[in-house]
VOPAGU-2260 file (C-alpha; in pm, 1 decimal, decimal comma):
REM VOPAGU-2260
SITE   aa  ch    i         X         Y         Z
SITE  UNK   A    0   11411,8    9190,1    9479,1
SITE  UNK   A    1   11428,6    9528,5    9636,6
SITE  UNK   A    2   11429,8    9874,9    9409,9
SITE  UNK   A    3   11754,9   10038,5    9392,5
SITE  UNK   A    4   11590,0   10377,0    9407,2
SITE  UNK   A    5   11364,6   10246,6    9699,6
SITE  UNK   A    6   11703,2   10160,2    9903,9
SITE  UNK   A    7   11867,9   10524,8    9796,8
SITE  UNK   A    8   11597,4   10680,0    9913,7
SITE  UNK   A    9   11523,9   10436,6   10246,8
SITE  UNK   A   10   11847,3   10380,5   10356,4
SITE  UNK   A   11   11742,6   10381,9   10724,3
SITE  UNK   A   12   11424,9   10251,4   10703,9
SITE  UNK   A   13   11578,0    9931,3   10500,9
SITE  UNK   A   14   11812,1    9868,1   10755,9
SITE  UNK   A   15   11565,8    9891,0   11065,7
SITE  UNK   A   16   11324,1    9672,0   10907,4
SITE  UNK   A   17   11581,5    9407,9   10805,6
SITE  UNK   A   18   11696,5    9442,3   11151,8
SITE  UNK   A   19   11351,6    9286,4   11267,6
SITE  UNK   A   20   11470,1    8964,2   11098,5
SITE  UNK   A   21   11790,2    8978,9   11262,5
SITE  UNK   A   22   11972,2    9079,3   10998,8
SITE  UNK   A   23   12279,6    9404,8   11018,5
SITE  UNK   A   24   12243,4    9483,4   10635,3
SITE  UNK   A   25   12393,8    9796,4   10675,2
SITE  UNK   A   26   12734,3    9663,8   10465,1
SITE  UNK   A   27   12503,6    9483,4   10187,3
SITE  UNK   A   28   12312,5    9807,6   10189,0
SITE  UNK   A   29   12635,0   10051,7   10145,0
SITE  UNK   A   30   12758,9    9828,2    9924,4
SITE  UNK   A   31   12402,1    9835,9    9725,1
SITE  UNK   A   32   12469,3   10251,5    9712,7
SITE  UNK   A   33   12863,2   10203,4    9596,8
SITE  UNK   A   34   12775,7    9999,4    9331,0
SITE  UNK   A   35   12494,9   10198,3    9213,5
SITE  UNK   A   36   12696,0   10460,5    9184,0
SITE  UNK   A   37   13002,9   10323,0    9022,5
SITE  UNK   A   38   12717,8   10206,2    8779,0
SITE  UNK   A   39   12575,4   10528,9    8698,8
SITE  UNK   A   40   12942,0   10700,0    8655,1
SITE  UNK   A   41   12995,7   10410,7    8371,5
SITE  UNK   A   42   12668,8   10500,3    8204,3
SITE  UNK   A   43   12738,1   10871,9    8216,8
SITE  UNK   A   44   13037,1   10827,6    8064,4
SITE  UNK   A   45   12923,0   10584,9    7763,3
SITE  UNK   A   46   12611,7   10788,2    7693,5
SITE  UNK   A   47   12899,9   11085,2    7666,0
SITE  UNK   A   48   13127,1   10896,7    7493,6
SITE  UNK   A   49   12794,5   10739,6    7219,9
SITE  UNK   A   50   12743,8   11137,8    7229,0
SITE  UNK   A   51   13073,9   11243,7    7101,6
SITE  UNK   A   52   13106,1   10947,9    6872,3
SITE  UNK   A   53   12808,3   11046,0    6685,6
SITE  UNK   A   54   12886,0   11410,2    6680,4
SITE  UNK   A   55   13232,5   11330,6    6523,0
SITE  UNK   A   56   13039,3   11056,7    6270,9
SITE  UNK   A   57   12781,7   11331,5    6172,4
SITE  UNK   A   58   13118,5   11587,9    6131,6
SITE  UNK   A   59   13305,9   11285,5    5925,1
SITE  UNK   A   60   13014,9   11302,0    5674,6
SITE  UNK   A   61   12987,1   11684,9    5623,4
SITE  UNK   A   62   13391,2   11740,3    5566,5
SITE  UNK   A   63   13376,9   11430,3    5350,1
SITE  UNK   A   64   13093,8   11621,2    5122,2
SITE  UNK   A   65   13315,6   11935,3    5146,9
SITE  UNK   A   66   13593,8   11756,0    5011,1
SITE  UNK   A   67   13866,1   11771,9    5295,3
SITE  UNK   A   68   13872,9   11442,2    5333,9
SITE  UNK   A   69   14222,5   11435,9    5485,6
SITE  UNK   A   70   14055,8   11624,0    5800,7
SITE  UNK   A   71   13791,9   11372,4    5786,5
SITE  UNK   A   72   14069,9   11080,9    5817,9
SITE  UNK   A   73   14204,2   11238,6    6090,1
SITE  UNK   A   74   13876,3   11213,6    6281,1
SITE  UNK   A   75   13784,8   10886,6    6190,2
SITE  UNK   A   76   14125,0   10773,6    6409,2
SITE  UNK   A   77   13929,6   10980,3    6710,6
SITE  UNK   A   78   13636,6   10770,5    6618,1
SITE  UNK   A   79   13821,9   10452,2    6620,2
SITE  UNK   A   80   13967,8   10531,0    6959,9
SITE  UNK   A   81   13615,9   10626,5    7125,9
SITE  UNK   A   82   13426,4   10251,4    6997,3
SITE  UNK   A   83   13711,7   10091,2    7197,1
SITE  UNK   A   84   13654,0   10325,7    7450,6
SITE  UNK   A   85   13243,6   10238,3    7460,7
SITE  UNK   A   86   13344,5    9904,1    7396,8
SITE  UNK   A   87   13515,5    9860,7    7721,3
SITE  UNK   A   88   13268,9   10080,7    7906,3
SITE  UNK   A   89   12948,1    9856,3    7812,7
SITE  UNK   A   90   13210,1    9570,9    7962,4
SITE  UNK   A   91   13280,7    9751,6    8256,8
SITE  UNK   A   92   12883,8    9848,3    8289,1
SITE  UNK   A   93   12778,0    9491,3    8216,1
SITE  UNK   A   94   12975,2    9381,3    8491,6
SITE  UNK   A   95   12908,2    9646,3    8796,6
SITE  UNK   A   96   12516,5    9511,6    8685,8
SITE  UNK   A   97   12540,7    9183,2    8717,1
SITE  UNK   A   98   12747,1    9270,9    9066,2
SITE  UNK   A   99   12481,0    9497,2    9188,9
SITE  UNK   A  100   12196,3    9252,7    9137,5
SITE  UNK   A  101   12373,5    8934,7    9273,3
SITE  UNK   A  102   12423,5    9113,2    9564,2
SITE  UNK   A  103   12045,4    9205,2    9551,0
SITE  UNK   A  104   11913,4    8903,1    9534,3
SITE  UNK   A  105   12055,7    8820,3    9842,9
SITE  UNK   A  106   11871,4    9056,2   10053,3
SITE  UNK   A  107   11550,1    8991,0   10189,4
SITE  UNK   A  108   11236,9    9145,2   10145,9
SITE  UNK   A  109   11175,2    9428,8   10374,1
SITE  UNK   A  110   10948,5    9345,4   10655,0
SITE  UNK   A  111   10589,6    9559,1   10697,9
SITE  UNK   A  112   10600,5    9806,2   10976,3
SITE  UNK   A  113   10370,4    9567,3   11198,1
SITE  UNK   A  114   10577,3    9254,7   11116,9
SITE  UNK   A  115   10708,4    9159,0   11521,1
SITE  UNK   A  116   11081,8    9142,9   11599,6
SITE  UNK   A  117   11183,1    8767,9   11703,9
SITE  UNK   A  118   11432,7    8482,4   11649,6
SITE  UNK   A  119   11207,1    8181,3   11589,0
SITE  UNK   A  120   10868,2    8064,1   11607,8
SITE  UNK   A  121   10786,5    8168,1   11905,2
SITE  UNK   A  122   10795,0    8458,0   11902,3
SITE  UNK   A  123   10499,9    8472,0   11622,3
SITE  UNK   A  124   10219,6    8665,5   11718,1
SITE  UNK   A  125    9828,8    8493,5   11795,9
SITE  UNK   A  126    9616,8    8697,0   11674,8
SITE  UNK   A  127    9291,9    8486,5   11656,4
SITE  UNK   A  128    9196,8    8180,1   11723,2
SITE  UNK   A  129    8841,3    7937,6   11659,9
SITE  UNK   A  130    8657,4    7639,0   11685,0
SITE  UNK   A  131    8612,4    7418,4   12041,3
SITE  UNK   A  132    8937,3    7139,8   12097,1
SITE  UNK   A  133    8707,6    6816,3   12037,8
SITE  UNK   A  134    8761,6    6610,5   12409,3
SITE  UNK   A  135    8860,8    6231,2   12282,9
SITE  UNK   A  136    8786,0    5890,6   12380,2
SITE  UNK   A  137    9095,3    5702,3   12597,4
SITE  UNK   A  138    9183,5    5511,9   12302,9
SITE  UNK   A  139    9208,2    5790,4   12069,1
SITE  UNK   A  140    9527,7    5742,8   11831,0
SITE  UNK   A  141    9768,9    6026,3   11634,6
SITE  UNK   A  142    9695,7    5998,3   11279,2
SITE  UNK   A  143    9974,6    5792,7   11124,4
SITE  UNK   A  144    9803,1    5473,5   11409,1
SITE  UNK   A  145    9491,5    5570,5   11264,9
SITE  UNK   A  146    9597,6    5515,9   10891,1
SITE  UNK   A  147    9735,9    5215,1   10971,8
SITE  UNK   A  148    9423,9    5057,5   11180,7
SITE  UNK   A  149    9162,7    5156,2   10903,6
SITE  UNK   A  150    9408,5    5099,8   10590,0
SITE  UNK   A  151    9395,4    5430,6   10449,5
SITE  UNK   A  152    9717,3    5541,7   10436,9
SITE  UNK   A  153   10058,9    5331,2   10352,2
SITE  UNK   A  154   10378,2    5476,2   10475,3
SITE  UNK   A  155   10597,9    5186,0   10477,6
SITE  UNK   A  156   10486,9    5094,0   10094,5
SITE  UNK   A  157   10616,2    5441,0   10039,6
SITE  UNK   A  158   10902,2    5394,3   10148,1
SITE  UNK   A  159   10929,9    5110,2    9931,7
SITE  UNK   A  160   10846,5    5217,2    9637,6
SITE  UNK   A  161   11074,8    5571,7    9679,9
SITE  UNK   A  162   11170,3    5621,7   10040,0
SITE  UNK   A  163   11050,6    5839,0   10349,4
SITE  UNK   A  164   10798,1    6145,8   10284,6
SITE  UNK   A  165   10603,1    5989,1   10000,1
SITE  UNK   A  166   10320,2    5831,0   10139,5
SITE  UNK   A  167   10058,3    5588,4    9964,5
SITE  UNK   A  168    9655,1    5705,5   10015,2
SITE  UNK   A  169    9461,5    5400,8    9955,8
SITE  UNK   A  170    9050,5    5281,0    9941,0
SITE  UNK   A  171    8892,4    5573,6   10151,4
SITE  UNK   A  172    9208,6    5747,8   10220,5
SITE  UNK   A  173    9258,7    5840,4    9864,2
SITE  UNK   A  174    8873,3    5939,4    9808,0
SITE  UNK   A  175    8890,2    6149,5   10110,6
SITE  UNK   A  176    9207,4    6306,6   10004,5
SITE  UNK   A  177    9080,7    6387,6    9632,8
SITE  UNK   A  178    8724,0    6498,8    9830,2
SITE  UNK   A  179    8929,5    6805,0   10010,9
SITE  UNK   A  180    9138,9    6873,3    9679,2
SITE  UNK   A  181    8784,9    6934,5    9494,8
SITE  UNK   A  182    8631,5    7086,6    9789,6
SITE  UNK   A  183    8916,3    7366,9    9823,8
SITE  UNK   A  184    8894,0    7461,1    9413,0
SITE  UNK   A  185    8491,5    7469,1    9477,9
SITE  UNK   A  186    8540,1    7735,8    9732,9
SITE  UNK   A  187    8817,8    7939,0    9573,4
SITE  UNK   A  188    8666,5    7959,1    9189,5
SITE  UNK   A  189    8328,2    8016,1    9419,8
SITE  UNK   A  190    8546,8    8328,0    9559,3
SITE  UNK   A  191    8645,0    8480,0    9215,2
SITE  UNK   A  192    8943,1    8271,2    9170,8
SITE  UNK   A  193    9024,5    8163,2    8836,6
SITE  UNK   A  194    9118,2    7769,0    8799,0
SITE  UNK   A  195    9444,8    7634,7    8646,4
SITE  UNK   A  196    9628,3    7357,3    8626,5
SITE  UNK   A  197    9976,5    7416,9    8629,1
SITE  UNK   A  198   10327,9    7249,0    8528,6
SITE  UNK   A  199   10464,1    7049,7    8780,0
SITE  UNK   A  200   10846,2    7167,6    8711,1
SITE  UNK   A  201   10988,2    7524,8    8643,2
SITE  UNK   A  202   11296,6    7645,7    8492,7
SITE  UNK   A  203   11538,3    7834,1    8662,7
SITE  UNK   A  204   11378,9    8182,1    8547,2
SITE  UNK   A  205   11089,9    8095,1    8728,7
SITE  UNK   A  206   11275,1    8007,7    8997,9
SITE  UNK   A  207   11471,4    8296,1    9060,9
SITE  UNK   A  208   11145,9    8524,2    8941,2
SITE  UNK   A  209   10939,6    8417,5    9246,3
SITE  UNK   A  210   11230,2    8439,3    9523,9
SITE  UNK   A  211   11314,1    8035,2    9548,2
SITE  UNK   A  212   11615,7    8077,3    9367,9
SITE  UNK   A  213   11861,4    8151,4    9488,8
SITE  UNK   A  214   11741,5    8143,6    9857,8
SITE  UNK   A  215   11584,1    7737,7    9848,1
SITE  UNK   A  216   11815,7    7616,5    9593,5
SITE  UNK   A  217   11914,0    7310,6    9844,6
SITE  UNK   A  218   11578,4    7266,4    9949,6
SITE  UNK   A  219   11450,0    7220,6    9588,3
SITE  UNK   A  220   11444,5    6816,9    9379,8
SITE  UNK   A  221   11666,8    6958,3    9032,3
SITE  UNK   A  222   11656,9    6790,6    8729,4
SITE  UNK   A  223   11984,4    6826,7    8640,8
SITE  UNK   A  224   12043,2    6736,2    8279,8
SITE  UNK   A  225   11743,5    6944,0    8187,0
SITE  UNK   A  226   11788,2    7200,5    8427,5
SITE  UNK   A  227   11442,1    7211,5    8557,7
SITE  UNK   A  228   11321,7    7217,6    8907,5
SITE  UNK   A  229   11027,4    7030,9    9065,4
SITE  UNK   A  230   10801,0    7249,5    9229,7
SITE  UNK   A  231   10795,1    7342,0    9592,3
SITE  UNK   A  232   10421,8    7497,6    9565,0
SITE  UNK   A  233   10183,2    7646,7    9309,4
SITE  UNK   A  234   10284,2    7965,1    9363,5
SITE  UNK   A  235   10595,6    7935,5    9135,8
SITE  UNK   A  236   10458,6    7867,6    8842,8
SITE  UNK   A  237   10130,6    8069,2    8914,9
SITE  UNK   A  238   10333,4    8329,2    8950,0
SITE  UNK   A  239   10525,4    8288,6    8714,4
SITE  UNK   A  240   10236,1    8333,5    8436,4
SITE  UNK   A  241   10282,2    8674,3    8476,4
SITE  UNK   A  242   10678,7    8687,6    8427,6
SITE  UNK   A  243   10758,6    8992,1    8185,4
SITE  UNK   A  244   10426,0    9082,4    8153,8
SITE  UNK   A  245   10245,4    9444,0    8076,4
SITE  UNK   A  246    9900,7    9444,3    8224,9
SITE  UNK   A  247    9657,2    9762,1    8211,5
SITE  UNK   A  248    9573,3    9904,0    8570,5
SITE  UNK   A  249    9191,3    9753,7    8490,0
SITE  UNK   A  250    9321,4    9411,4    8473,8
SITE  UNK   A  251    9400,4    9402,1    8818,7
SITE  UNK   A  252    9290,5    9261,6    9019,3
SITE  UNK   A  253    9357,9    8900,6    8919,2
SITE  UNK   A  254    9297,8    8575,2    9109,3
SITE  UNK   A  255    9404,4    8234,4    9005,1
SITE  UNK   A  256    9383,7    7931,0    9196,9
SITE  UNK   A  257    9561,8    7538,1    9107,5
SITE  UNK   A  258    9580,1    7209,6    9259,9
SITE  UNK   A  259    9948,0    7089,7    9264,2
SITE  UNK   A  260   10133,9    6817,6    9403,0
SITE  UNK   A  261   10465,4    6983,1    9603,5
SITE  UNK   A  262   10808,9    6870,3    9638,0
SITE  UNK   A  263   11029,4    6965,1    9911,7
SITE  UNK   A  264   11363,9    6807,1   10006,5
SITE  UNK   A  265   11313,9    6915,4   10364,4
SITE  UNK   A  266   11734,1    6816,7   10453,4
SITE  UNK   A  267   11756,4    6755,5   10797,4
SITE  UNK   A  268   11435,6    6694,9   10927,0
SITE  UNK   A  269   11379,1    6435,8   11159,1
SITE  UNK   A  270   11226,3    6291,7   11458,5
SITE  UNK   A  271   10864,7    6261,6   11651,5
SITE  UNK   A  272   10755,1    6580,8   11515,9
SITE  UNK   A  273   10781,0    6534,0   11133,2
SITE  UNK   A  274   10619,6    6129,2   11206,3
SITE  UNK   A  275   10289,5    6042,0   10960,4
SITE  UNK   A  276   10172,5    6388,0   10762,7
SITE  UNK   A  277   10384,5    6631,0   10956,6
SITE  UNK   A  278   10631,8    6647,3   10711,0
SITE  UNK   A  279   10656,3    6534,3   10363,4
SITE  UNK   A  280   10846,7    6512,1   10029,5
SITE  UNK   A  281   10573,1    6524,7    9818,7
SITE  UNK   A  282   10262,9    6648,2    9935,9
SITE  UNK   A  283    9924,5    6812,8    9769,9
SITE  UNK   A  284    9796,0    7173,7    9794,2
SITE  UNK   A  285    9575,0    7434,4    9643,2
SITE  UNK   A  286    9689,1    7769,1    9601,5
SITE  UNK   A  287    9559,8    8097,3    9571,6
SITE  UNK   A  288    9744,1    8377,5    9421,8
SITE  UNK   A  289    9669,9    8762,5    9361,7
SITE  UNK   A  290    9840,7    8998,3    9132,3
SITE  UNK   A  291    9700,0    9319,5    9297,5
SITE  UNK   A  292    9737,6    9718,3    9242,4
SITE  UNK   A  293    9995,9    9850,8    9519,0
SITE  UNK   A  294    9678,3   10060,7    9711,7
SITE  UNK   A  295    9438,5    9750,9    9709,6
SITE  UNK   A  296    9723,7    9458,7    9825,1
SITE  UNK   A  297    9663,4    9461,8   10250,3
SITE  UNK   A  298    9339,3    9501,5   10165,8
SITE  UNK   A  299    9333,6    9203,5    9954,1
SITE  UNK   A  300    9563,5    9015,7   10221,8
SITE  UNK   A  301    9283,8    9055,2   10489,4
SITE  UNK   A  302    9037,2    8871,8   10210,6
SITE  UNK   A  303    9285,2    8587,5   10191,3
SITE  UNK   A  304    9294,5    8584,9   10536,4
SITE  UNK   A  305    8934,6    8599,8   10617,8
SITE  UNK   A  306    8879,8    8300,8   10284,9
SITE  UNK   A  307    9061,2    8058,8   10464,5
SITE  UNK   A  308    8895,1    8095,6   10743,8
SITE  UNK   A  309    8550,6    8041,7   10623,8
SITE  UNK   A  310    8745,7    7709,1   10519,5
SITE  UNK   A  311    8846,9    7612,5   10839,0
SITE  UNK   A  312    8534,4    7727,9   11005,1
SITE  UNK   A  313    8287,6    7479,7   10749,2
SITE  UNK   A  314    8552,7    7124,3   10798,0
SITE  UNK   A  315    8470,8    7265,7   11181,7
SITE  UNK   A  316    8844,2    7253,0   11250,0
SITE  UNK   A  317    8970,3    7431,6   11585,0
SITE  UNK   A  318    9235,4    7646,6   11407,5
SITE  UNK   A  319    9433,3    8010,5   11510,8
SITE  UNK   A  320    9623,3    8304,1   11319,7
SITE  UNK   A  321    9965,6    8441,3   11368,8
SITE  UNK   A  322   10140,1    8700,4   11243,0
SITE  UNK   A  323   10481,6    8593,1   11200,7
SITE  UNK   A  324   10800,2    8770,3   11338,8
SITE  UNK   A  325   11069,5    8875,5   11164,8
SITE  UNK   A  326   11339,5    8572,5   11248,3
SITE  UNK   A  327   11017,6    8318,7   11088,6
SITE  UNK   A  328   10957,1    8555,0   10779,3
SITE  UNK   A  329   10993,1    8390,5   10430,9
SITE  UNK   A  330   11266,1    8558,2   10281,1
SITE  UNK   A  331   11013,5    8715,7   10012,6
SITE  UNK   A  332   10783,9    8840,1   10238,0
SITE  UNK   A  333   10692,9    9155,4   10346,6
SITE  UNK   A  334   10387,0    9021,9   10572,9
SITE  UNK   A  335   10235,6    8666,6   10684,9
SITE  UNK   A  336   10005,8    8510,2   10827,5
SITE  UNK   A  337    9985,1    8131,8   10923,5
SITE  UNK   A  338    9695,2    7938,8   10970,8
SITE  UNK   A  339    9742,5    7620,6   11247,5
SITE  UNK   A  340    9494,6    7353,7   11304,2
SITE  UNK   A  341    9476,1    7149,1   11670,9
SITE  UNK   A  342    9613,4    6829,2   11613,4
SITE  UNK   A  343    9390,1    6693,5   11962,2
SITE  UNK   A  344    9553,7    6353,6   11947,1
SITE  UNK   A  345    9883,8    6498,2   11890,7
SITE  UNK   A  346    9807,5    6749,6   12138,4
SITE  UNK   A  347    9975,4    7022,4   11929,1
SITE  UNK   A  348    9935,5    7293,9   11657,3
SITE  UNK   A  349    9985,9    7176,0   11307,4
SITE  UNK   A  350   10055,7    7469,4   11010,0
SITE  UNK   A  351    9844,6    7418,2   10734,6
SITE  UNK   A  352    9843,5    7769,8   10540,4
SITE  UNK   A  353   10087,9    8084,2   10509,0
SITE  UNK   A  354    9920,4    8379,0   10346,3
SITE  UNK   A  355   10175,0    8614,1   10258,1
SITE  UNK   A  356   10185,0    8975,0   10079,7
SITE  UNK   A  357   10515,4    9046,1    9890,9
SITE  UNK   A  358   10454,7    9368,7    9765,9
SITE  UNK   A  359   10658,8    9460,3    9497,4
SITE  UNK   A  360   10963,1    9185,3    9557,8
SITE  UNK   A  361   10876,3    8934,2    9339,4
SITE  UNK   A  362   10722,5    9231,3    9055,8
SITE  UNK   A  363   11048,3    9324,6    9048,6
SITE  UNK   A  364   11203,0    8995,3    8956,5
SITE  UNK   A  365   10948,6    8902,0    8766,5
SITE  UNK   A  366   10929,3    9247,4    8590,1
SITE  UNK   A  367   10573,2    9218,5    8647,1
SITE  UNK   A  368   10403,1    9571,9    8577,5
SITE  UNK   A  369   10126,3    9735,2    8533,3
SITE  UNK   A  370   10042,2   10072,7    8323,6
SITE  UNK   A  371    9843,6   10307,8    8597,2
SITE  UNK   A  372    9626,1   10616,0    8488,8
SITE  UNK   A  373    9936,0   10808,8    8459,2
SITE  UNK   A  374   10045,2   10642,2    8190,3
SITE  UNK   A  375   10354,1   10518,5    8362,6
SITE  UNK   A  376   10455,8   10166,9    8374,5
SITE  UNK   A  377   10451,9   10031,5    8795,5
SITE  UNK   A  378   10493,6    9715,9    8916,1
SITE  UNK   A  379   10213,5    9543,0    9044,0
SITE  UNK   A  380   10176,3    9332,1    9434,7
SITE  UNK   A  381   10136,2    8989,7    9441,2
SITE  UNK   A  382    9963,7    8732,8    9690,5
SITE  UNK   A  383    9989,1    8380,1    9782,5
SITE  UNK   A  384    9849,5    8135,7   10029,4
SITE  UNK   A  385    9768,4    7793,0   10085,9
SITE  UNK   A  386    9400,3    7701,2   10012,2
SITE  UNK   A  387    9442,2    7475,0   10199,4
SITE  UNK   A  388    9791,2    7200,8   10237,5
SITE  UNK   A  389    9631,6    6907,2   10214,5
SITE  UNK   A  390    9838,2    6679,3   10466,9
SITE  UNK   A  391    9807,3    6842,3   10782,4
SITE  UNK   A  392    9398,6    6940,8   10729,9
SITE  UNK   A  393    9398,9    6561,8   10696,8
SITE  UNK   A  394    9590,0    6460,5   10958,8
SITE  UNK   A  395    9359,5    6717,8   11160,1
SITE  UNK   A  396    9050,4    6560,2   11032,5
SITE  UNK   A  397    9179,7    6219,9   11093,2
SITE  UNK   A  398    9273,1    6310,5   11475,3
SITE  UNK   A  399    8989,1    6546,7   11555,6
SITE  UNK   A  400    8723,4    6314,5   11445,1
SITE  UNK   A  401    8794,9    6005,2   11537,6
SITE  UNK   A  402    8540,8    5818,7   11762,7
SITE  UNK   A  403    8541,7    5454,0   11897,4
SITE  UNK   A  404    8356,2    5335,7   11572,0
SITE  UNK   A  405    8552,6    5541,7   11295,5
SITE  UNK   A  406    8654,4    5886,3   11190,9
SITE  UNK   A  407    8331,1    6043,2   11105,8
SITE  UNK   A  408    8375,6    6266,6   10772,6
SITE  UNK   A  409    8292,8    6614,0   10772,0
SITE  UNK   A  410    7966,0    6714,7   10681,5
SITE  UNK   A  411    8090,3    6923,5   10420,8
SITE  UNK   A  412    8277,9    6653,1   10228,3
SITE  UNK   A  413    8033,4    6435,6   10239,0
SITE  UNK   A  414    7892,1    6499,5    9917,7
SITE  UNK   A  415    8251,7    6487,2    9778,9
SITE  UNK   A  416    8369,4    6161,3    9935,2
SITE  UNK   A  417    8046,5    5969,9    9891,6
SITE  UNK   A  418    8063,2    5843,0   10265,9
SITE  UNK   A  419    8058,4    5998,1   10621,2
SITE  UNK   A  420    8247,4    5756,8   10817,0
SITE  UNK   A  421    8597,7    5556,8   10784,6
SITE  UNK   A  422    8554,9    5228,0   10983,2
């Protein structure tokens, strides 16, 4: 959620850098101001009328001790007349608040300076890209043939048991799928990363504290009767360890990483492009996160950035970075990158990683701060990015690999799966 001090004192800059997700905010943004202001005239005047309250309380007690206590009656009906008046001014201020910050959870997070103007995807930015397209045999297959032909992967049995997007990993499948879920903790806690394991539903606090609520609600599996929300990554309730929390400026920084399964409703998607591991209900990931001091957080962003890779460049994956534009920008995000791996059989690019830097959006929610050498309470940036999404590095490793007498296993996993070839 954006400052209301940082939007008084922006006003223009706000409303460019919106702009570059094709957003006109300049009536939430006036409207942002107005309300402010209506809610500091409504302060002013309770903290006057508290004032004058307690001045004619402190004035009661003194003419009481004099003994004129028909003067002090006569004040007390002043008195009387000024707690109805506060009364209906803490009404009147509770409500402008909650008015000013629904409205402020609407808006997006502004977008960095270097964040590109565009509509959709493509007009996201390449700004690397690594590793040698494999060249395939004729028979090569996409991924969701090859699961079939080598039984390592049942999408019709997950259908059955719960219905499209929940696949079944069987035999080899399911080793080489728990082989790249220990493989991406190794490297993270290797990094600095701290390992948790997390809860695999969130309340609605945590929700709304890391930007999913109210801006994914539809997109999210609710459990209605206990109002609790599966989780659409790590990040929320990584995050969310943090929620109303006073660190010292030599805490920071902090890394945490977690292996979760993910739950997205995806509505509407459909057709060739979302076939096998393109798109799921319920798919696995690790996650990093980084709660970081405002100076250090691009810097930190470029060590995401440059972890992943080292990722991508040991499972010898042909992969590329973009920067996103502002039309593709998560709505809490100030800056991302996404990481796409070749799918060769596919003969397409498949995202398997956002790293994003949020600045102070989520702190804000979250009221996540941090006391700096001042003294002074600030809030604190926070990181996240996939380390890696498990279903399209598989489906890449599936495709890219596959030879005429199996799909040879990275040398890297290996030692995790226990094998080196599917056949």
């Amino acid at each position: 959620m954006l400052q209301v001090p940082f939007i008084r004192e922006n006003k223009d800059l706000v409303i460019t850098r919106l702009a570059k997700r094709n957003i006109d905010a300049t009536n939430m943004i006036d409207q942002v101001i107005a309300l402010d202001e209506d809610r500091r005239r409504i302060q002013s005047n309770l903290d006057n009328t508290l004032a004058e309250s307690n001045t004619i309380s402190k004035e009661i007690g003194n003419l009481f001790k004099a003994g004129k206590a028909q003067e002090a009656n006569l004040l007390k009906e002043k008195t009387s007349l000024l707690k109805e008046s506060s009364k209906q001014l803490s009404e009147d201020l509770n409500r402008k608040s909650n008015e000013l910050n629904e409205l402020l959870y609407k808006i997006p997070n502004v977008p960095n300076e270097i964040v590109p103007a565009g509509n959709t995807d493509e007009d996201n930015e390449e700004v690397f890209k690594e590793g040698d397209i494999p060249v395939l045999h004729d028979e090569a297959l996409p991924h969701w043939e090859l699961a079939k032909k080598y039984d390592i992967i049942d999408f019709e049995l997950g259908n059955k048991i719960t219905g499209a997007g929940f696949p079944v990993y069987k035999g080899k499948g399911a080793r080489l799928q728990r082989a790249l879920i220990a493989y991406f903790l190794d490297k993270n806690t290797e990094a600095g990363y701290t390992e948790y394991q997390l809860p695999h539903l969130v309340n609605e606090a945590s929700g709304f504290g890391t930007g999913q609520l109210p801006d994914k609600e539809g997109q999210m599996y609710h459990v209605t009767e206990d109002n609790l929300y599966l989780i659409p990554t790590a990040e929320v309730p990584g995050t969310n360890i943090f929620r109303d929390t006073l660190l010292n400026e030599g805490d920071l920084p902090i890394g945490i990483t977690g292996y979760t399964p993910c739950f997205r409703r995806e509505a509407g998607s459909y057709g060739a492009h979302v076939r096998g591991l393109n798109r799921l209900h319920q798919f696995d990931k690790v996650e990093i996160l980084r709660i970081e001091h405002p100076t250090q957080s691009y810097k930190a962003l470029d060590g995401m950035v440059n972890h992943v890779k080292s990722i991508l460049q040991e499972l010898k994956l042909p992969y590329r970075i973009l920067r996103l534009c502002g039309g593709d920008l998560g709505f809490t995000s100030a800056l991302t990158y996404d990481f796409e791996v070749f799918s060769t059989a596919q003969d397409r690019w498949l995202e398997i990683s956002s790293i994003s830097n949020f600045e102070t959006f989520q702190a804000n929610r979250l009221k996540l701060r941090f006391k700096n050498a001042d003294g002074k309470n600030q809030l604190a940036h926070t990181l996240n990015g996939s380390s890696l999404a498990l279903p399209r590095v598989l489906a890449g490793i599936l495709e890219n690999y596959q030879t005429k007498e199996g799909i040879v296993i990275p040398e890297v996993l290996q030692s995790y799966t226990g094998f080196s070839i599917i056949d």
